[in-house]
C-alpha positions in Angstrom: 48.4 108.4 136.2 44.8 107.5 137.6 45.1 110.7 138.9 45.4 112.7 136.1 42.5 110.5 134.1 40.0 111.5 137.2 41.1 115.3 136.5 40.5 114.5 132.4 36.9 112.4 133.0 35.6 115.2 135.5 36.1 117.9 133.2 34.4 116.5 130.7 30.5 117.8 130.4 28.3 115.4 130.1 26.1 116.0 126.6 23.2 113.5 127.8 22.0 111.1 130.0 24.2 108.4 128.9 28.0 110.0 128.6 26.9 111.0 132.2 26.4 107.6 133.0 29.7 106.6 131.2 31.7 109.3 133.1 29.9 108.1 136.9 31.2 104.3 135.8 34.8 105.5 134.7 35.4 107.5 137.7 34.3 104.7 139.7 36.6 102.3 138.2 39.3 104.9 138.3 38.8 105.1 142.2 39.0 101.1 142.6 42.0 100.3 140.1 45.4 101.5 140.1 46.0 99.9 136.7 44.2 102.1 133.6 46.4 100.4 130.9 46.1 97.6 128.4 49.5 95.4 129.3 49.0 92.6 127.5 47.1 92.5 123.7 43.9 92.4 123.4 42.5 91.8 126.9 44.5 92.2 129.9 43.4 94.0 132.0 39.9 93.4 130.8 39.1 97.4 131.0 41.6 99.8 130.0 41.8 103.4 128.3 41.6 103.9 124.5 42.2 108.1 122.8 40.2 108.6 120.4 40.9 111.4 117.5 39.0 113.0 115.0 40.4 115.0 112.4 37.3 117.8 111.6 38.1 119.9 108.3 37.5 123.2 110.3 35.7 124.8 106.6 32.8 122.2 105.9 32.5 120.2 109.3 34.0 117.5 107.0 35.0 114.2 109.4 38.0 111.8 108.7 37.7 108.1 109.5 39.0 105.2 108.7 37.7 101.8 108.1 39.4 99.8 110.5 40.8 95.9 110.1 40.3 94.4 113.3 37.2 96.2 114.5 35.5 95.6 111.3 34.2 99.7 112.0 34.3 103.0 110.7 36.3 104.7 113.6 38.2 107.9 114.1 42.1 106.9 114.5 43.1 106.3 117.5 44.9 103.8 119.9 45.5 102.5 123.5 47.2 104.3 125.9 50.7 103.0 126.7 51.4 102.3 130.5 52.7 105.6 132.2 51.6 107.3 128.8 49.4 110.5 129.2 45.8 110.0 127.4 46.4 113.6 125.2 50.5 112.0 123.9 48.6 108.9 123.4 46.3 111.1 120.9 48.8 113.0 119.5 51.0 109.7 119.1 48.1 107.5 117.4 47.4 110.5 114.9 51.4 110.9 113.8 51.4 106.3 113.7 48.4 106.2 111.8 47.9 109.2 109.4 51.5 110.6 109.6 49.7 114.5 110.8 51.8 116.2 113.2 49.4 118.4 113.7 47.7 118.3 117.7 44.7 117.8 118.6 42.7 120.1 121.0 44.3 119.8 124.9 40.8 117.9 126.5 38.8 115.5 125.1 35.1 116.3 124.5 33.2 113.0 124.5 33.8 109.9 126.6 32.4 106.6 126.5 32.5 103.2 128.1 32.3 100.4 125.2 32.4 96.6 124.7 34.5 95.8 122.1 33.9 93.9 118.2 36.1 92.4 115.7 38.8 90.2 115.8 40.2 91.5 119.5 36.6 91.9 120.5 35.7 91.0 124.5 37.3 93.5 126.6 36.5 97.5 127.8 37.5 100.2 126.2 37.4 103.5 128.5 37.6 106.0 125.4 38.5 109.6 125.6 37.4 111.5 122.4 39.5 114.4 120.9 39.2 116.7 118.1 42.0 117.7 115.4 41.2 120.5 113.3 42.5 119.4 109.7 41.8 120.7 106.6 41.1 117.9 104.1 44.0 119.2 101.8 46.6 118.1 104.5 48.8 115.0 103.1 48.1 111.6 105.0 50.2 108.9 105.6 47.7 106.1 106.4 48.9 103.1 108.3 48.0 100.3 105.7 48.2 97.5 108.3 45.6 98.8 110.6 43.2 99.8 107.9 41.4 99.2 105.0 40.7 102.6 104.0 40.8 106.4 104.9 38.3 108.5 103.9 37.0 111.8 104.7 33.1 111.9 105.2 31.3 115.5 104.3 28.0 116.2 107.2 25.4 114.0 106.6 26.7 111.4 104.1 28.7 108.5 107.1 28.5 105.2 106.5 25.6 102.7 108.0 24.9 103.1 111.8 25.9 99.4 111.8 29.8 100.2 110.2 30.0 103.2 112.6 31.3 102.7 116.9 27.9 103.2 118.5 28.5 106.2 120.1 29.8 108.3 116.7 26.6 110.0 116.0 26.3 111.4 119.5 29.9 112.4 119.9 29.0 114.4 116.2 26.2 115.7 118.0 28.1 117.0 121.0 30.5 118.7 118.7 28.3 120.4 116.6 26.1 122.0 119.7 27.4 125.7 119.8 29.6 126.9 122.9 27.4 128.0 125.8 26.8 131.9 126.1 28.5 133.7 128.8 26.1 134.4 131.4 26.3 135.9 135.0 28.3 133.1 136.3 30.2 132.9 133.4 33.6 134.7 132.8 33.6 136.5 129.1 36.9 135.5 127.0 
């Protein structure tokens, strides 16, 4: 499986200085561990892999999150990966647990990012691949009531406090809201 994360993290494009450094430091641990799974709650091994989700009402831009127990954060939904689980099942598994959406999320995640943990199982790594889910805020949610203390869907420009938020939101929002690159010489047209 470390395989297949070292395909995922390289094809990920680096939106600034620091994701870049993120994706250098995860393929480096990916090269020197054989072992990219949490096995035992909350902190063994002390750096594992974590799939992010965010449901994106594909009309206003609109972002679902959810106000999370242990973290004591505003995060998209999401979960560890399972050992010998693929990071995108993991995704599309979290998002069914959680929020009860069968919908899937986009194939490759956009946004990674290397973070120390807070809350109550705060201490350890999380290797986090960030995926987008286009969902239209009309679809009917199933939220996991043990995990969270609230779901709620946050229009552009109106998230909670920088502090409530995983330090890395607003620039994964950034990255998704640059427009594609233009086809140029060296780029194939669609």
């Amino acid at each position: 499986m470390s395989s297949a994360v070292h395909e995922i993290v390289s094809a990920i494009e680096p939106a600034d200085r620091l994701e870049a450094e993120h994706r250098a430091a995860t393929l480096a641990w990916l090269a020197g561990t054989g072992d990219v799974f949490r096995r035992v709650k909350p902190d063994v091994p002390p750096q594992h892999l974590v799939s992010y989700v965010l449901p994106v009402d594909p009309a206003d831009g609109a972002v679902l999150l959810v106000d999370h127990i242990n973290a004591g954060l505003w995060l998209p939904p999401g979960g560890h990966v399972e050992p010998g689980e693929h990071p995108y099942d993991t995704a599309r598994r979290e998002v069914a647990e959680e929020l009860g959406l069968t919908a899937a999320p986009h194939r490759d995640p956009l946004f990674l990012t290397v973070t120390r943990t807070v809350g109550i199982d705060s201490g350890h790594t999380d290797v986090s691949l960030w995926y987008v889910l286009p969902c239209p805020r009309a679809e009917p949610l199933s939220p996991d009531a043990g995990e969270f203390h609230r779901v709620r869907w946050f229009a552009p420009g109106e998230l909670p406090p920088a502090s409530r938020l995983d330090p890395h939101f607003p620039r994964f929002l950034a990255k998704i809201a640059k427009p594609a690159p233009a086809p140029g010489p060296d780029r194939e047209r669609a």
